[in-house]
N, C-alpha and C positions, 0 to 999 in steps of 0.2 A: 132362836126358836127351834131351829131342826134338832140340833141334840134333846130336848126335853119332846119335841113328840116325838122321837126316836125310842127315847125312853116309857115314854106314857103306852107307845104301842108294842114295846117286849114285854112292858109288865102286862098288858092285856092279853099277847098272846100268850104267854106262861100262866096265865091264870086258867087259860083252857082246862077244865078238870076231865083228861081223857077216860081216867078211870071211871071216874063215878057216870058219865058217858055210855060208856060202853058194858060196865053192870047193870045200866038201867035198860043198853037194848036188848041184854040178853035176862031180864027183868028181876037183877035181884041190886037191891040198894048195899053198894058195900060200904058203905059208913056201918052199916048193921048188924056187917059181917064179917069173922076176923079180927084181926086188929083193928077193924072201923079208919083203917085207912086207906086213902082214894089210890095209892100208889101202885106201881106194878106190881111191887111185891108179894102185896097182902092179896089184888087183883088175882096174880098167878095163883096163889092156896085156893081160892074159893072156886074158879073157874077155870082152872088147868093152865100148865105150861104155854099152850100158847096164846093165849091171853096176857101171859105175863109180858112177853115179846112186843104182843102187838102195842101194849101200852107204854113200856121203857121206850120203845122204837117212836113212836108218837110224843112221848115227855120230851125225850133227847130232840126231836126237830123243832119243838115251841122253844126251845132253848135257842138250836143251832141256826135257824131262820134267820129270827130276828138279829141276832148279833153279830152274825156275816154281811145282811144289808147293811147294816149299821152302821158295819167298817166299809163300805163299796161305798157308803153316800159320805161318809167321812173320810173320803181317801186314805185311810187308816191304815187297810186290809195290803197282807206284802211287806211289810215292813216292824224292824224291829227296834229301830233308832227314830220312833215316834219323838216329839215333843210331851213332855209330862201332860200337860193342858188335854190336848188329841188324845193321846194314851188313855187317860182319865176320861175322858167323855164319853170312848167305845169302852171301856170299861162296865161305865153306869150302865149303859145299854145289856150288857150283858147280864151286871146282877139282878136289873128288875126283871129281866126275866124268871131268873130263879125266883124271886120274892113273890113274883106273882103266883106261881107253881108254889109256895110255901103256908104264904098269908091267901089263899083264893079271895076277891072283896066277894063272889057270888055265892061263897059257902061259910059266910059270916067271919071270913079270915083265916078259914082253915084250909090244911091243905095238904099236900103229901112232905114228903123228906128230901124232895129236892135232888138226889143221885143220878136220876135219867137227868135233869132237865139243866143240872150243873155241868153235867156230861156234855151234853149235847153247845151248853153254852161254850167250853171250854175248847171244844173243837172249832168251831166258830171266830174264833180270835186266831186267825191266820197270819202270821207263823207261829204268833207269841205263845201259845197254849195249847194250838194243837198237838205237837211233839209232848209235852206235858199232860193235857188230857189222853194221850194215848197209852201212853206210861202209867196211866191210874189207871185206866181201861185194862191195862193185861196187869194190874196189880189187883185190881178187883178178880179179875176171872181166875187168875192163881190161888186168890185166899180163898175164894168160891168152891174151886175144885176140890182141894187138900181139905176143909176144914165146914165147906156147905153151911155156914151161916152167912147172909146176905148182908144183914147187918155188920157182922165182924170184914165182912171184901168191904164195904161201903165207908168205915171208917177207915182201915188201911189205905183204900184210894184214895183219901181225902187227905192222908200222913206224906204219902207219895208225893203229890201232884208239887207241891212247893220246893220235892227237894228237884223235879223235877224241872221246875223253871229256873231253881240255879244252875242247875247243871245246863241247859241249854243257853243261857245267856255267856254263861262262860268260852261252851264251845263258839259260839255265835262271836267274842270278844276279841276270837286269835283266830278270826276267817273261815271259821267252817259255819255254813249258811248261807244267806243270801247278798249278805254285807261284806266287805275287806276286815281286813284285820285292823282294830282300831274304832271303826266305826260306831260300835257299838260299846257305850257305857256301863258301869254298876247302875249310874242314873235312871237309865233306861228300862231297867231291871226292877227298877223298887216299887211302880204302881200294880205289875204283874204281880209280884212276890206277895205283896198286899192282899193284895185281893183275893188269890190263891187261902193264903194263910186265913183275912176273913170268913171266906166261903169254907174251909175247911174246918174251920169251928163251928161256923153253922150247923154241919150235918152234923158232925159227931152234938151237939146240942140236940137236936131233932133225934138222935139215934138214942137219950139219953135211957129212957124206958128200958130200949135192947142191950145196953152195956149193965144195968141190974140183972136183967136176967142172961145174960154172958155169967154172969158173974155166981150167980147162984146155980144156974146149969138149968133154967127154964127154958132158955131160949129154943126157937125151935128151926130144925135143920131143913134144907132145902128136901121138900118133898112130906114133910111134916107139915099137920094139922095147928094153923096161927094161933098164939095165945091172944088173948084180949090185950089190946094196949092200956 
């Protein structure tokens, strides 16, 4: 019973809709505005740069909250030679939070792209992803800086993050981490890589609208006025 209301309470707090929140205190509905998405993104074009902040910063914690406890009440957290079973169950915890952030049930299932609040989750699985989520973190702000579409960092990070978890299980396999040398399996490797690899379909799915107009040169660059999604 703990892992399922573990889970039933990350996908509630992920569902928090911080954007549509916090455009309603400053009283303009951004569903209606922009992209008509709740996300920081579209958040930032309508209502300034730091608006955009306040609400990544607030996605990313409904993420990293819940799936940190998660791992502390499933003695999870610290370790990287979980049991598949364990592994998988902080796992679930983690994605419903993003699902909840994705599918909102309070705005008929809609919701944002998921970027902050995958972030925030991916940090949150300590050890296993956060070295991985940070790696997509400065892949995101690299593609950001050189090339200013948000959507184009937000797919690269998500390209990242998986190769990102091979590569730290590897180092982790021949003793550098928190384990000996040995310790740590490909087994142990495969629910992270999983999941990784799902949730990084996800966005790029969510992002699919901005990869059309990538593609035609619609898209619009950081500090530019949002096309209608």
């Amino acid at each position: 019973m703990i892992p399922a209301l573990l889970i039933l309470a990350a996908f509630l707090a992920g569902s928090i809709p911080f954007g549509l929140l916090i455009g309603k205190a400053k009283g303009v509905d951004i569903r209606t505005q922009g992209s008509g998405n709740i996300g920081a993104t579209n958040l930032g074009r309508v209502l300034g740069r730091r608006y955009f902040f306040l609400c990544f910063a607030l996605d990313a914690l409904k993420g990293f909250i819940p799936t940190l406890a998660g791992g502390l009440v499933l003695g999870a957290a610290g370790r990287l030679d979980l049991p598949i079973q364990q592994s998988a169950a902080w796992l679930a915890i983690m994605f419903a939070s993003v699902l909840g952030h994705i599918f909102c049930p309070w705005l008929h299932f809609k919701g944002g792209k998921g970027v902050a609040t995958s972030l925030g989750a991916l940090l949150g699985v300590w050890p296993a992803l956060t070295l991985p989520g940070l790696l997509g973190l400065a892949t995101f702000a690299l593609v950001l800086l050189v090339w200013r579409y948000v959507s184009l960092a937000s797919i690269a990070a998500a390209v990242a993050i998986p190769f990102g978890v091979a590569a730290w299980f590897h180092l982790a396999s021949i003793g550098i981490g928190p384990h000996p040398a040995g310790a740590v399996k490909v087994t142990h490797m495969l629910p992270y890589l999983g999941l990784t690899l799902l949730l990084g379909a996800l966005v790029i799915w969510r992002h699919r609208t901005n990869i059309r107009r990538l593609r035609d040169g619609t898209e619009p660059k950081v500090g530019a006025k949002s096309a209608r999604a």
